[in-house]
C-alpha positions in Angstrom: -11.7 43.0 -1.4 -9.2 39.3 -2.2 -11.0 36.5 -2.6 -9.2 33.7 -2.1 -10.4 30.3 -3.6 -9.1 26.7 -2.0 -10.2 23.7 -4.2 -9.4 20.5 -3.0 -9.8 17.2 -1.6 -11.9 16.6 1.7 -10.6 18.4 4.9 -11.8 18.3 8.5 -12.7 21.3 10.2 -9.5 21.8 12.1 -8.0 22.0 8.4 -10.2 24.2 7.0 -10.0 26.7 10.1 -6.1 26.5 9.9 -6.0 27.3 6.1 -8.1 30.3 6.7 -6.9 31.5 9.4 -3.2 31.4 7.8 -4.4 32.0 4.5 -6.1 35.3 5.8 -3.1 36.1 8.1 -0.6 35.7 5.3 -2.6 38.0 2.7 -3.3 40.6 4.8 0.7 41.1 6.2 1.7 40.9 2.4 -0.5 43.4 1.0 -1.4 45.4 4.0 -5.3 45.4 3.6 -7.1 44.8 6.3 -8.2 40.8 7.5 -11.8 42.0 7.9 -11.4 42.2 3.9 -10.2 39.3 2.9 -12.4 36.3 2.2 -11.4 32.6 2.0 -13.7 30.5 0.4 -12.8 26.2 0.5 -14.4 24.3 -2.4 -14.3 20.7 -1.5 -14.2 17.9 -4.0 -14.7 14.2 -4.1 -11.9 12.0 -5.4 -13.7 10.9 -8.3 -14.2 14.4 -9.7 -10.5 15.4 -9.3 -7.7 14.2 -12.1 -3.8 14.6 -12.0 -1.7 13.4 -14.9 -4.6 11.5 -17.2 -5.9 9.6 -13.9 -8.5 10.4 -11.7 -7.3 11.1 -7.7 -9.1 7.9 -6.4 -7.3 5.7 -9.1 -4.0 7.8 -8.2 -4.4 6.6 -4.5 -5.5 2.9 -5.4 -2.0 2.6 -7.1 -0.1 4.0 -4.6 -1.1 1.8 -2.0 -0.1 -1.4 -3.6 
């Protein structure tokens, strides 16, 4: 039984539907096991909590806005 694990940022609900719908979709064409099989689980974190390259994601979006 695939688990597949999303960590991210914040999504809305339309997001999160889409990713595992397509998520699910995808897995199941690829390796032929059945979608009732697959589960998709969405881990979703706060910008402070995330880093990328030594800076933390809400520090990485203050300096791209200016």
């Amino acid at each position: 039984m695939p688990v597949i694990t999303v960590d991210g940022g914040k999504l809305t609900k339309e997001q999160k539907y889409d990713i595992i719908k397509t998520l699910t979709k995808d897995l199941s064409e690829i390796t032929k096991i059945p979608a009732q099989f697959i589960s998709i689980i969405i881990r979703e974190n706060e910008d402070d909590n995330m880093g990328v390259a030594g800076e933390s994601v809400t520090e990485m979006k203050q300096r791209l806005k200016k």
